[in-house]
N, CA, C, O and CB atoms as a CASP TS submission, in Angstrom:
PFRMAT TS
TARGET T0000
AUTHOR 0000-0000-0000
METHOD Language model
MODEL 1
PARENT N/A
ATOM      1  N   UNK     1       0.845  -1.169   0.000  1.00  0.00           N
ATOM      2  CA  UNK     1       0.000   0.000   0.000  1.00  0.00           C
ATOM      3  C   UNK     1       0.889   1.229   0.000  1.00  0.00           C
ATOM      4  O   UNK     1       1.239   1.572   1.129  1.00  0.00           O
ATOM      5  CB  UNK     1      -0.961   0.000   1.211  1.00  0.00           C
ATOM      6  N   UNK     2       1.315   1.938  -0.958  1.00  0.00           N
ATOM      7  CA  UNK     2       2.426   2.480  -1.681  1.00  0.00           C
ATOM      8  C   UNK     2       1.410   4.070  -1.275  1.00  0.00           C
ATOM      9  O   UNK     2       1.607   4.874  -0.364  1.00  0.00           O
ATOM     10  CB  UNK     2       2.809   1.763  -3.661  1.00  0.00           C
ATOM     11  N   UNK     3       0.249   4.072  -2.425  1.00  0.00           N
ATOM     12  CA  UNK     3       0.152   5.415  -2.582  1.00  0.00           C
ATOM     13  C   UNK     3      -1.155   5.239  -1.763  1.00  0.00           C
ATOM     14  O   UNK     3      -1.838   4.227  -1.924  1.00  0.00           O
ATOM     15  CB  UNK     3       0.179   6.107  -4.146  1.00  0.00           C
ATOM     16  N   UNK     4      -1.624   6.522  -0.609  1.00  0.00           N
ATOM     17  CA  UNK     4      -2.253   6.757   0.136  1.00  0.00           C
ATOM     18  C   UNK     4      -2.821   7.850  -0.069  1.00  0.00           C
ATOM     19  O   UNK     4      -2.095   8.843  -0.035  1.00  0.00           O
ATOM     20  CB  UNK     4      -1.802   6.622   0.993  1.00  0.00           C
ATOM     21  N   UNK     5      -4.195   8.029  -0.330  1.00  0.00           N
ATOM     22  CA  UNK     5      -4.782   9.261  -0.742  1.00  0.00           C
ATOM     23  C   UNK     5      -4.378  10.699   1.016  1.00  0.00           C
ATOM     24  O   UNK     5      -4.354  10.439   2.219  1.00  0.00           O
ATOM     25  CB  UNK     5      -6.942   8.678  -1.144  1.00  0.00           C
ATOM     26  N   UNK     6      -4.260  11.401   0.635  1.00  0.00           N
ATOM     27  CA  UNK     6      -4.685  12.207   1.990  1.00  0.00           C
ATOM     28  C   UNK     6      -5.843  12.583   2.842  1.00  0.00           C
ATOM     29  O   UNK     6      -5.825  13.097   3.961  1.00  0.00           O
ATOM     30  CB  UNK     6      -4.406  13.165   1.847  1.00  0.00           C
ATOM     31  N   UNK     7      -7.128  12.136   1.906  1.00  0.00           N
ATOM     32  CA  UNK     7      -7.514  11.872   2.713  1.00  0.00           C
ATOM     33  C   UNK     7      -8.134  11.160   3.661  1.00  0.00           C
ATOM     34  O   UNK     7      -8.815  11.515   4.622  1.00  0.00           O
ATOM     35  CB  UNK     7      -7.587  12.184   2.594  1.00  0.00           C
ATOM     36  N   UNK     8      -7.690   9.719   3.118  1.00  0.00           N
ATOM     37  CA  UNK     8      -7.482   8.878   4.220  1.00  0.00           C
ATOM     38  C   UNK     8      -6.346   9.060   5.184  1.00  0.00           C
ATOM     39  O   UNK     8      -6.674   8.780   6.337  1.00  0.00           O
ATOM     40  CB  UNK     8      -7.389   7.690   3.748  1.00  0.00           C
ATOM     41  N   UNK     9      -5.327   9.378   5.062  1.00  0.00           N
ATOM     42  CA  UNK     9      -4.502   9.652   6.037  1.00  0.00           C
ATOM     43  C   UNK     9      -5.341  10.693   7.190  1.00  0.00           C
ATOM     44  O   UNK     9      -5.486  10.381   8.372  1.00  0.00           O
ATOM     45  CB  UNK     9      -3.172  10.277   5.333  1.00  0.00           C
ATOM     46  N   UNK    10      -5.697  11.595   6.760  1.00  0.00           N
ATOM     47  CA  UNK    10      -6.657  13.182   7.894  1.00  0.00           C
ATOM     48  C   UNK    10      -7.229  11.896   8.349  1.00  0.00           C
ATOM     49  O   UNK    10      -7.059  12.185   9.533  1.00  0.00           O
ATOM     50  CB  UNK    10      -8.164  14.902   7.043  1.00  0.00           C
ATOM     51  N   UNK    11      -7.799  10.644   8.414  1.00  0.00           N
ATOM     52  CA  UNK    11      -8.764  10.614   8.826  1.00  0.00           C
ATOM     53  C   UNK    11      -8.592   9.328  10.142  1.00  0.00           C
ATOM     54  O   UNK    11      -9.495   8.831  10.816  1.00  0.00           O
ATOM     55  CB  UNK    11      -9.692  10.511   7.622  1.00  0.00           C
ATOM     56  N   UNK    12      -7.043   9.031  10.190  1.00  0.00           N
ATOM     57  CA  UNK    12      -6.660   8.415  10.651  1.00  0.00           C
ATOM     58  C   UNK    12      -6.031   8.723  12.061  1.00  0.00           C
ATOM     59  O   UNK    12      -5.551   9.825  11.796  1.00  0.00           O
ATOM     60  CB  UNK    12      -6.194   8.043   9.856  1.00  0.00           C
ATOM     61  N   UNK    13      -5.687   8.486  13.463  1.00  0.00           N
ATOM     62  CA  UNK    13      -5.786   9.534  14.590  1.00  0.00           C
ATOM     63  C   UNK    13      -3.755   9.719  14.354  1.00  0.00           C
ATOM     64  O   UNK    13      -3.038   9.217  13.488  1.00  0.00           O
ATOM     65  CB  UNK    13      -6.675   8.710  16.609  1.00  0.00           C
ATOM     66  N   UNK    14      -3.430  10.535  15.401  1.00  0.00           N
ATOM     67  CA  UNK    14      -2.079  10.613  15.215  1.00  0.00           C
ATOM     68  C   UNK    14      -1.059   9.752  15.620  1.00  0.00           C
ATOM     69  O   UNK    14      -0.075   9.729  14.880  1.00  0.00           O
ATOM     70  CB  UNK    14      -1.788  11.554  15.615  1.00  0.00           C
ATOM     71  N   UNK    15      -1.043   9.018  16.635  1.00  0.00           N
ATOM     72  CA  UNK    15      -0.379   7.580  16.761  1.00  0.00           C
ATOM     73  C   UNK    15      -0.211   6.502  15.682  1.00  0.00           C
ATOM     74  O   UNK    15       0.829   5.888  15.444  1.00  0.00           O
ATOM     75  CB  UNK    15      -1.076   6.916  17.692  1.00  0.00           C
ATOM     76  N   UNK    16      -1.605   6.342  14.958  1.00  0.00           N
ATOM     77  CA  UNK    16      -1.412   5.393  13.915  1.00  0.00           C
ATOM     78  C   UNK    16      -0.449   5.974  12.685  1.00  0.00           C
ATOM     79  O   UNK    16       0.162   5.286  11.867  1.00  0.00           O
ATOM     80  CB  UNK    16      -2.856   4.985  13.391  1.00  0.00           C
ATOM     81  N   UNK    17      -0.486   7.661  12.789  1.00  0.00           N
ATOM     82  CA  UNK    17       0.058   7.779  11.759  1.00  0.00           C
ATOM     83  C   UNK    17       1.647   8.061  12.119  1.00  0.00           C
ATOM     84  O   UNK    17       2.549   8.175  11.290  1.00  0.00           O
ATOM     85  CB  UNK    17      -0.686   8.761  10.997  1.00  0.00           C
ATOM     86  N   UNK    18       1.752   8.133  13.335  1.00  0.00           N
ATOM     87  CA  UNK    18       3.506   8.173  13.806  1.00  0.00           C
ATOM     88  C   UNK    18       3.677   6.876  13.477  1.00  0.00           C
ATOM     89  O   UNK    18       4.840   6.661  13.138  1.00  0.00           O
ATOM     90  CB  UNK    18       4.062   8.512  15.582  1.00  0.00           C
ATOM     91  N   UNK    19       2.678   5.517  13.426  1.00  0.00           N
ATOM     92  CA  UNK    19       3.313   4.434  13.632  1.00  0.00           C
ATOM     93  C   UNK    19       4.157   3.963  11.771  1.00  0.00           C
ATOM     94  O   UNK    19       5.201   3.414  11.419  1.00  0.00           O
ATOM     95  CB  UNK    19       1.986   3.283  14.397  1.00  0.00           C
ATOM     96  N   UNK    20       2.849   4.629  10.995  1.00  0.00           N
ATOM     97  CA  UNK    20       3.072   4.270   9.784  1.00  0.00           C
ATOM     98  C   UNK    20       3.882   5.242   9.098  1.00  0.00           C
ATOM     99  O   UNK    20       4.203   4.806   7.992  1.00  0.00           O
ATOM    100  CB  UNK    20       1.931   4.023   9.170  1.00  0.00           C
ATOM    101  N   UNK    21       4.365   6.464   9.343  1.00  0.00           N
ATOM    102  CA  UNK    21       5.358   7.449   9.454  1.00  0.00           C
ATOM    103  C   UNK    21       6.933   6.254   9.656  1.00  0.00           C
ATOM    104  O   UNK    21       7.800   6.087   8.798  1.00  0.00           O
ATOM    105  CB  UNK    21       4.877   8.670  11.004  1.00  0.00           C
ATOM    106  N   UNK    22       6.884   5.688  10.844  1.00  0.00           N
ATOM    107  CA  UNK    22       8.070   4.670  11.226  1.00  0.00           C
ATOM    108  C   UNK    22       8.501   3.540  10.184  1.00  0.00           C
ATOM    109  O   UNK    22       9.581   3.067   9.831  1.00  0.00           O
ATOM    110  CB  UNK    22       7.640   3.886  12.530  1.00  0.00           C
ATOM    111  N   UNK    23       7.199   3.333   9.864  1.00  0.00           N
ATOM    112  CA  UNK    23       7.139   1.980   8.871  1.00  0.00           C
ATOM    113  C   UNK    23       7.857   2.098   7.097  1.00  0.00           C
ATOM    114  O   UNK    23       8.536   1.375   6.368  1.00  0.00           O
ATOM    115  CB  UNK    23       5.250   1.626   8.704  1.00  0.00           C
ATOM    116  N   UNK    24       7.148   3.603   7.009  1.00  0.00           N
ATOM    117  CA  UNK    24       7.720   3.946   5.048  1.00  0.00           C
ATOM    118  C   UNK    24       9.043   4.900   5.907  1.00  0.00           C
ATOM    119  O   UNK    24       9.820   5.135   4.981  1.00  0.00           O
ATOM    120  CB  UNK    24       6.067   5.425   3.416  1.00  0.00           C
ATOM    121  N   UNK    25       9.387   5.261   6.634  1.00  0.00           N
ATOM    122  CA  UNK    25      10.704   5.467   6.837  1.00  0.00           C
ATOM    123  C   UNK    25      11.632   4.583   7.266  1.00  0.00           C
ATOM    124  O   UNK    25      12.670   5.199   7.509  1.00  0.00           O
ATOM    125  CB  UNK    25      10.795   6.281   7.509  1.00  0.00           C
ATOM    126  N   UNK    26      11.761   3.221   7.509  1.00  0.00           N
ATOM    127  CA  UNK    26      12.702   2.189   7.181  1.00  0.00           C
ATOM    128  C   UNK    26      12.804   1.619   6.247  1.00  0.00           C
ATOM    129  O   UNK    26      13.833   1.042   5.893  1.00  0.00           O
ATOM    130  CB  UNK    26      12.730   1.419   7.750  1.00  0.00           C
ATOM    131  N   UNK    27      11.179   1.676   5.309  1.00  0.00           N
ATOM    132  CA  UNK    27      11.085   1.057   4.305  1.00  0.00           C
ATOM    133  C   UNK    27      11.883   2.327   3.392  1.00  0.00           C
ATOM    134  O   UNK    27      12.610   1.675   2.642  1.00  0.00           O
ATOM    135  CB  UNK    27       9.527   0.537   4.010  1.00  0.00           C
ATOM    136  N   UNK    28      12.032   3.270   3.192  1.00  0.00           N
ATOM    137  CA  UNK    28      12.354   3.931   2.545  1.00  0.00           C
ATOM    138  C   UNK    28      14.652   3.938   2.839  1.00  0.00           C
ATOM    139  O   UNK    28      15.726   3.976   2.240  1.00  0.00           O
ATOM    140  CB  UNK    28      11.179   5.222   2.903  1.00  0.00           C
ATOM    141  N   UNK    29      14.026   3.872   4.155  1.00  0.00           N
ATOM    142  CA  UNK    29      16.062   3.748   4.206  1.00  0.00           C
ATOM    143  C   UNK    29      16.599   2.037   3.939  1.00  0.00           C
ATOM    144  O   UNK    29      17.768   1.651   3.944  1.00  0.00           O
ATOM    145  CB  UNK    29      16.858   4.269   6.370  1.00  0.00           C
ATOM    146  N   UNK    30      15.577   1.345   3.753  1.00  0.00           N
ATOM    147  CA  UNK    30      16.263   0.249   3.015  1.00  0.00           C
ATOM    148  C   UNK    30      16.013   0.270   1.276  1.00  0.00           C
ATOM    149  O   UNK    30      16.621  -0.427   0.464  1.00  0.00           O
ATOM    150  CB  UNK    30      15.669  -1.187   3.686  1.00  0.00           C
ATOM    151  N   UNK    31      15.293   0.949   1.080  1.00  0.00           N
ATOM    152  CA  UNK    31      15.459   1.378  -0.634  1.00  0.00           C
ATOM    153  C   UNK    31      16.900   2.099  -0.622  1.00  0.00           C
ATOM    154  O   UNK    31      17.794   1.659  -1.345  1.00  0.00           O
ATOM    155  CB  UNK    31      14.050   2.672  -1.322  1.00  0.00           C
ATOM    156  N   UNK    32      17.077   3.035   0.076  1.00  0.00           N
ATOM    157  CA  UNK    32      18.361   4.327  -0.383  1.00  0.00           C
ATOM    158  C   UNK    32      19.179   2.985  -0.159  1.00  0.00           C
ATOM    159  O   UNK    32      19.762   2.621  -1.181  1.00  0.00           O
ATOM    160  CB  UNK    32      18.839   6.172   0.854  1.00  0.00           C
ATOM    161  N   UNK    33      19.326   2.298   0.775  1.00  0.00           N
ATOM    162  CA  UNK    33      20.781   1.416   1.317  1.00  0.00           C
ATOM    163  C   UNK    33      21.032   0.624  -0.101  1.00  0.00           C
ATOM    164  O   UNK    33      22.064   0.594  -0.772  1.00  0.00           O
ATOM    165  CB  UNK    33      20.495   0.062   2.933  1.00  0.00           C
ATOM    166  N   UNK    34      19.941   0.081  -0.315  1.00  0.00           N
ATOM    167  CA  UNK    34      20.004  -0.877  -1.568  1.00  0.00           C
ATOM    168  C   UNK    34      20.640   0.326  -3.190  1.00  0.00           C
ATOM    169  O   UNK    34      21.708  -0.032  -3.686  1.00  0.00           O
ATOM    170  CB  UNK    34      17.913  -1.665  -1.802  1.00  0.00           C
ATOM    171  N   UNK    35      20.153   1.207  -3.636  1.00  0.00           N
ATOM    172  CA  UNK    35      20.560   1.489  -4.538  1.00  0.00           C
ATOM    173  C   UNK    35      21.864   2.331  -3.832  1.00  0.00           C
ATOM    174  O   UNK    35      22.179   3.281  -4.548  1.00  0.00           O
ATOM    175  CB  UNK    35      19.528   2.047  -5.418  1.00  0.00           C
ATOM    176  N   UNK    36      22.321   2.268  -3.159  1.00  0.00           N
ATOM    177  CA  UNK    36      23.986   3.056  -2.468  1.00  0.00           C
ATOM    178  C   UNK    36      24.810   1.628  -2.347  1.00  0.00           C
ATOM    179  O   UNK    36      25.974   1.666  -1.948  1.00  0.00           O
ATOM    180  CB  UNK    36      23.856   4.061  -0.377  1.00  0.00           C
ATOM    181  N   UNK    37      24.298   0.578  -2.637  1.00  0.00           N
ATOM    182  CA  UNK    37      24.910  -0.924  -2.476  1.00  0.00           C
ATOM    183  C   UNK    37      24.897  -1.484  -3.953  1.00  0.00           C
ATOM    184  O   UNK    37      25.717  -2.307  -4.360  1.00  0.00           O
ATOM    185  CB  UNK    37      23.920  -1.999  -1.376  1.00  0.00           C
ATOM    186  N   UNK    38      23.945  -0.983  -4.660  1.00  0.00           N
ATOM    187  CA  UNK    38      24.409  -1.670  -5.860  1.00  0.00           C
ATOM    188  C   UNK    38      24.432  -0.668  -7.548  1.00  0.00           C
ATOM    189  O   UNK    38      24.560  -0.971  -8.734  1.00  0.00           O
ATOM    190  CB  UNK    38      23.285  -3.042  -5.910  1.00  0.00           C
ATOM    191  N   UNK    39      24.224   0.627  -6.753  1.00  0.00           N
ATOM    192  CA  UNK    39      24.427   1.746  -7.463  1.00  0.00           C
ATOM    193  C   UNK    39      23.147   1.978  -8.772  1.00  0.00           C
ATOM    194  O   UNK    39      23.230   2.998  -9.455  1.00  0.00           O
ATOM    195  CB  UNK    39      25.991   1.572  -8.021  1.00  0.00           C
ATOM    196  N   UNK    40      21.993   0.962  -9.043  1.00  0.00           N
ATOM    197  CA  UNK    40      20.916   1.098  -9.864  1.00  0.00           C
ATOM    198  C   UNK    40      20.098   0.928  -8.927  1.00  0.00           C
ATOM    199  O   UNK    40      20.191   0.106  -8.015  1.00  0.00           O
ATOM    200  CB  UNK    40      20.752   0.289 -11.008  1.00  0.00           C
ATOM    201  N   UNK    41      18.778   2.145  -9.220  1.00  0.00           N
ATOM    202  CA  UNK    41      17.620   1.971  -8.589  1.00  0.00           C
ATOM    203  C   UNK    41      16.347   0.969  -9.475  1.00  0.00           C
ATOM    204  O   UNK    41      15.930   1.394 -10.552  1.00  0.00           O
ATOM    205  CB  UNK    41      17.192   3.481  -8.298  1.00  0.00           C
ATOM    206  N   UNK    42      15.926  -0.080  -9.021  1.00  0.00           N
ATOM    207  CA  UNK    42      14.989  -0.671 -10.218  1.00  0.00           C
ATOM    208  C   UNK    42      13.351  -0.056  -9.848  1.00  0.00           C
ATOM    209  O   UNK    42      12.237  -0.283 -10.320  1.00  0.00           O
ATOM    210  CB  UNK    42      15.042  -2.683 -10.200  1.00  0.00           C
ATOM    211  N   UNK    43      13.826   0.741  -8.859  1.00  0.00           N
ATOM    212  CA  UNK    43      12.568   1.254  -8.606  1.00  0.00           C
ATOM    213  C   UNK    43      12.237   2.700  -7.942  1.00  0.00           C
ATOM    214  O   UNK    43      12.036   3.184  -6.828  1.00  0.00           O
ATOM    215  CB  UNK    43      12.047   0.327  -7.860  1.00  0.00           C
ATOM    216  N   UNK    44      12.308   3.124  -9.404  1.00  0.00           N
ATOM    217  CA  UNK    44      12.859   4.597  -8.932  1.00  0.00           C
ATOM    218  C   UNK    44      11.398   5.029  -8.345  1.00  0.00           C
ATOM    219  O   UNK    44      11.451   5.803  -7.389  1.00  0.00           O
ATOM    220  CB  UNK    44      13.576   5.791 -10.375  1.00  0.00           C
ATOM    221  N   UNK    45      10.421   4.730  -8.679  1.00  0.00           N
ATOM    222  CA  UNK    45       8.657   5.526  -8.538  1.00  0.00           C
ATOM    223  C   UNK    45       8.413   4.644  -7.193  1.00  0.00           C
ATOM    224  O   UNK    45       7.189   4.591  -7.072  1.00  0.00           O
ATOM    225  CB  UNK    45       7.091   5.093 -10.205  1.00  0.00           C
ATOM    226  N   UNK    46       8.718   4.287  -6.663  1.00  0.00           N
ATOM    227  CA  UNK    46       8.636   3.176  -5.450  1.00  0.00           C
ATOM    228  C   UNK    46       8.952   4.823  -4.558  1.00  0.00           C
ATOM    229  O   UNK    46       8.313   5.703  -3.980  1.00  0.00           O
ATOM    230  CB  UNK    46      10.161   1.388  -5.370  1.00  0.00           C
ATOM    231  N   UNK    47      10.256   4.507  -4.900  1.00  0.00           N
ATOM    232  CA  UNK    47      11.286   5.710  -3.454  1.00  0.00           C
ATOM    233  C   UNK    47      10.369   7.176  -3.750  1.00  0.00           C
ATOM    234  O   UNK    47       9.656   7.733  -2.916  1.00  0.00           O
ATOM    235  CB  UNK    47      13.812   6.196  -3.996  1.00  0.00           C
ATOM    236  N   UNK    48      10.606   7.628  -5.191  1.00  0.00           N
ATOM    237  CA  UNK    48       9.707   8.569  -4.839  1.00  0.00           C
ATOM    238  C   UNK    48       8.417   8.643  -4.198  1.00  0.00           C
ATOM    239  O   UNK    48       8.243   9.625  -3.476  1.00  0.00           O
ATOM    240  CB  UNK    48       9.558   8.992  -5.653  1.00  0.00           C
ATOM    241  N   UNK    49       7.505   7.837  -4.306  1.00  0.00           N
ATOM    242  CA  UNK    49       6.220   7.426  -3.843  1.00  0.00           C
ATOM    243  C   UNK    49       6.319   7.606  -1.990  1.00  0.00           C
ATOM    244  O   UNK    49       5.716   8.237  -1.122  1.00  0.00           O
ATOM    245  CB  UNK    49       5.930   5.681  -4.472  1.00  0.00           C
ATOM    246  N   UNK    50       7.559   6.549  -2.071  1.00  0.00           N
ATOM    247  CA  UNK    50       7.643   6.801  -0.439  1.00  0.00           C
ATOM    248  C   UNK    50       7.954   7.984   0.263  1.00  0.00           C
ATOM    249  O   UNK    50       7.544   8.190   1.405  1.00  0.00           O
ATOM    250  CB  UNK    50       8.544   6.045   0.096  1.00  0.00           C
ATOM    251  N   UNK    51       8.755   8.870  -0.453  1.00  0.00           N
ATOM    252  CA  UNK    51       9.147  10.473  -0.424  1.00  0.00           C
ATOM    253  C   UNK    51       7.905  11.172  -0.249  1.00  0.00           C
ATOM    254  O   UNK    51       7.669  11.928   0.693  1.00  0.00           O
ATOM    255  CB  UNK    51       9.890  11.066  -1.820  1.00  0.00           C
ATOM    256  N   UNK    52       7.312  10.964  -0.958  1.00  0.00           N
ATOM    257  CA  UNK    52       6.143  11.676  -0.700  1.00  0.00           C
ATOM    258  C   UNK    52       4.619  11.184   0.558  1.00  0.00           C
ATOM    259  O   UNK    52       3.756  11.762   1.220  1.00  0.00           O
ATOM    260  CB  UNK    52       5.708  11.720  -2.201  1.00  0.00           C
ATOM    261  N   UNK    53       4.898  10.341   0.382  1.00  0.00           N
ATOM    262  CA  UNK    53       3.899   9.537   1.167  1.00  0.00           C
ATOM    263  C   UNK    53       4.012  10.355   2.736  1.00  0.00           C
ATOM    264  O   UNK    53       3.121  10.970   3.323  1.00  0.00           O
ATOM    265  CB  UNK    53       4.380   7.675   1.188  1.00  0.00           C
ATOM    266  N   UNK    54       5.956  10.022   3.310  1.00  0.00           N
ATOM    267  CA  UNK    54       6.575  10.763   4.746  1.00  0.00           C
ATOM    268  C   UNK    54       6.162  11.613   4.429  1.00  0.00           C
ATOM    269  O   UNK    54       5.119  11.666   5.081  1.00  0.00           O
ATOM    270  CB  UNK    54       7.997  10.956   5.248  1.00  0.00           C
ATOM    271  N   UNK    55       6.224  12.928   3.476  1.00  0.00           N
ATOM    272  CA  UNK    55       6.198  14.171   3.589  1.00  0.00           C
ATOM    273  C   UNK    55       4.635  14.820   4.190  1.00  0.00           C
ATOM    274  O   UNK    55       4.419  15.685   5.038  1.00  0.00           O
ATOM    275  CB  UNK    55       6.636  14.620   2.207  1.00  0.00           C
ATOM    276  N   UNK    56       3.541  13.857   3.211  1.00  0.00           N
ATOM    277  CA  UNK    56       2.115  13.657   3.575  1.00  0.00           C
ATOM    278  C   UNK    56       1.796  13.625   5.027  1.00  0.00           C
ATOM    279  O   UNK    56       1.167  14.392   5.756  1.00  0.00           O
ATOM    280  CB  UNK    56       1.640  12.421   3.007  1.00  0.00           C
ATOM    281  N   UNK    57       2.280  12.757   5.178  1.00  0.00           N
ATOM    282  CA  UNK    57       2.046  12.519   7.198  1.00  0.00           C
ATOM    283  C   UNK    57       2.724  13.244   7.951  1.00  0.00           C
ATOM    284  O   UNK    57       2.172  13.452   9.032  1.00  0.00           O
ATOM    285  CB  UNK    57       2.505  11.091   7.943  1.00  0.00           C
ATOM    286  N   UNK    58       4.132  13.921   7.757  1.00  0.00           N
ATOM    287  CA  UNK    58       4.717  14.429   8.320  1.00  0.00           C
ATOM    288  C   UNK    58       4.266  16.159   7.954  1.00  0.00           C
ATOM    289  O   UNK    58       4.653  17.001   8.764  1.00  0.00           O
ATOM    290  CB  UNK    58       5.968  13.805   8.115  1.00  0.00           C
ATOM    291  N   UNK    59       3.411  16.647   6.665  1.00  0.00           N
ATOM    292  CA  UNK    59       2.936  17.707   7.281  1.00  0.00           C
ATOM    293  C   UNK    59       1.369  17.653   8.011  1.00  0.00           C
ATOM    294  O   UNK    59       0.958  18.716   8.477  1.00  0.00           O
ATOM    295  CB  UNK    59       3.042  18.698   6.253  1.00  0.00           C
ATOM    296  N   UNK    60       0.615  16.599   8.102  1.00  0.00           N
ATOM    297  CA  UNK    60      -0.312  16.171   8.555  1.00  0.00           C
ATOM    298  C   UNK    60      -0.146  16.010  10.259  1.00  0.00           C
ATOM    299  O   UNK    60      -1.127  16.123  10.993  1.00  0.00           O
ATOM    300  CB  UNK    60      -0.545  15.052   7.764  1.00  0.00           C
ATOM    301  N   UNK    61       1.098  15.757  10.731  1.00  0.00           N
ATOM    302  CA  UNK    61       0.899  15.660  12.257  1.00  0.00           C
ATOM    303  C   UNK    61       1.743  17.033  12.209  1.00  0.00           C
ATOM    304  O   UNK    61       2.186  17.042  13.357  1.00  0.00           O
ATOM    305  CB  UNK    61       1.548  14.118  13.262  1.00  0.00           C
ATOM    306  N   UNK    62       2.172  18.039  11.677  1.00  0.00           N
ATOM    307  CA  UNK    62       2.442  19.338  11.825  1.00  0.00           C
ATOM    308  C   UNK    62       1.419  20.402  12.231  1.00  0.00           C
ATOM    309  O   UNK    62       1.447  21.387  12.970  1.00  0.00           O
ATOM    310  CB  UNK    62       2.932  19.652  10.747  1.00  0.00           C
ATOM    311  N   UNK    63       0.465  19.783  11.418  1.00  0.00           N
ATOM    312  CA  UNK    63      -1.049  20.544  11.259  1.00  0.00           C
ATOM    313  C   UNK    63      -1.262  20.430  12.487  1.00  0.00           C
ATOM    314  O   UNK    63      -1.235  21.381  13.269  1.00  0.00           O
ATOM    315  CB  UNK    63      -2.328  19.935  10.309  1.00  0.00           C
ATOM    316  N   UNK    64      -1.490  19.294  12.787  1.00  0.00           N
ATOM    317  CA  UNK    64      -2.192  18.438  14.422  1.00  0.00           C
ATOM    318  C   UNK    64      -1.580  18.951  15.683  1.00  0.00           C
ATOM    319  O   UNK    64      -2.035  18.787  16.816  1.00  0.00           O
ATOM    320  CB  UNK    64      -1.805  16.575  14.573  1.00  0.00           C
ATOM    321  N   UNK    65      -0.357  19.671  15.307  1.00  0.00           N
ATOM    322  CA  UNK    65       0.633  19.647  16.431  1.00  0.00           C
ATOM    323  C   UNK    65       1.320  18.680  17.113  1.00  0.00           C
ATOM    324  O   UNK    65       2.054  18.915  18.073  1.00  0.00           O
ATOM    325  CB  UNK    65       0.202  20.100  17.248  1.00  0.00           C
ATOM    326  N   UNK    66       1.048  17.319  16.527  1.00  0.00           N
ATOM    327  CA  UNK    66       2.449  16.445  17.219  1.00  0.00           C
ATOM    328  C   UNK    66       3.458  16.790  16.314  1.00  0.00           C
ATOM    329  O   UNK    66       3.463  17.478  15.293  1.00  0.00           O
ATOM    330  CB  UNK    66       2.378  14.616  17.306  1.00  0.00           C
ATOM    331  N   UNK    67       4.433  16.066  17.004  1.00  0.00           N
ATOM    332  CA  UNK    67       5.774  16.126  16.634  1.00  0.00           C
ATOM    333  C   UNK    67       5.985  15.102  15.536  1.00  0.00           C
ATOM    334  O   UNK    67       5.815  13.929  15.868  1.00  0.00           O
ATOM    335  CB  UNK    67       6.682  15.901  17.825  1.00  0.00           C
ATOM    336  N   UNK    68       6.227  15.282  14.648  1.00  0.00           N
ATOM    337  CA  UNK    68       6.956  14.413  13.471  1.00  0.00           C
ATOM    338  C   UNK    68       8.369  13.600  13.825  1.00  0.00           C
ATOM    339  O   UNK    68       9.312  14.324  14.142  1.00  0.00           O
ATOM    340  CB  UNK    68       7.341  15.477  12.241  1.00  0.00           C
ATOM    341  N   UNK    69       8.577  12.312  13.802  1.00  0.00           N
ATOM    342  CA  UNK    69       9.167  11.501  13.878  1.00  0.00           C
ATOM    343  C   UNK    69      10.352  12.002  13.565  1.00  0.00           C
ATOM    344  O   UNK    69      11.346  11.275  13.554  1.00  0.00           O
ATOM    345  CB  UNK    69       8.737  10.610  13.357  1.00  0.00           C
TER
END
């Protein structure tokens, strides 16, 4: 579950979304590790996707006033 509309994310409380904030940010630092290990990305719309996805939630609990991960 890659691309997440926003507004399902708004509609989700802020814990779940720190939790899934945690989740595409390892998933995302084991994409960078992998193409810094073998120097081709085979999935370049993946990482971006996930780039954007953090950015989504992370200005979403900005809004809310928690703290972003």
């Amino acid at each position: 579950m890659l691309i997440i509309k926003i507004k399902d994310l708004r509609a989700l409380p802020s814990n779940t979304l720190q939790s899934r904030l945690d989740e595409l940010a390892l998933e995302l630092a084991i994409e960078k590790r992998k193409v810094a290990s073998t120097g081709v990305s085979s999935k370049v719309v993946k990482t971006r996707e996930l780039k954007k996805t953090v950015a989504r939630i992370n200005t979403i609990l900005k809004e809310r006033g928690a703290a972003p991960g």
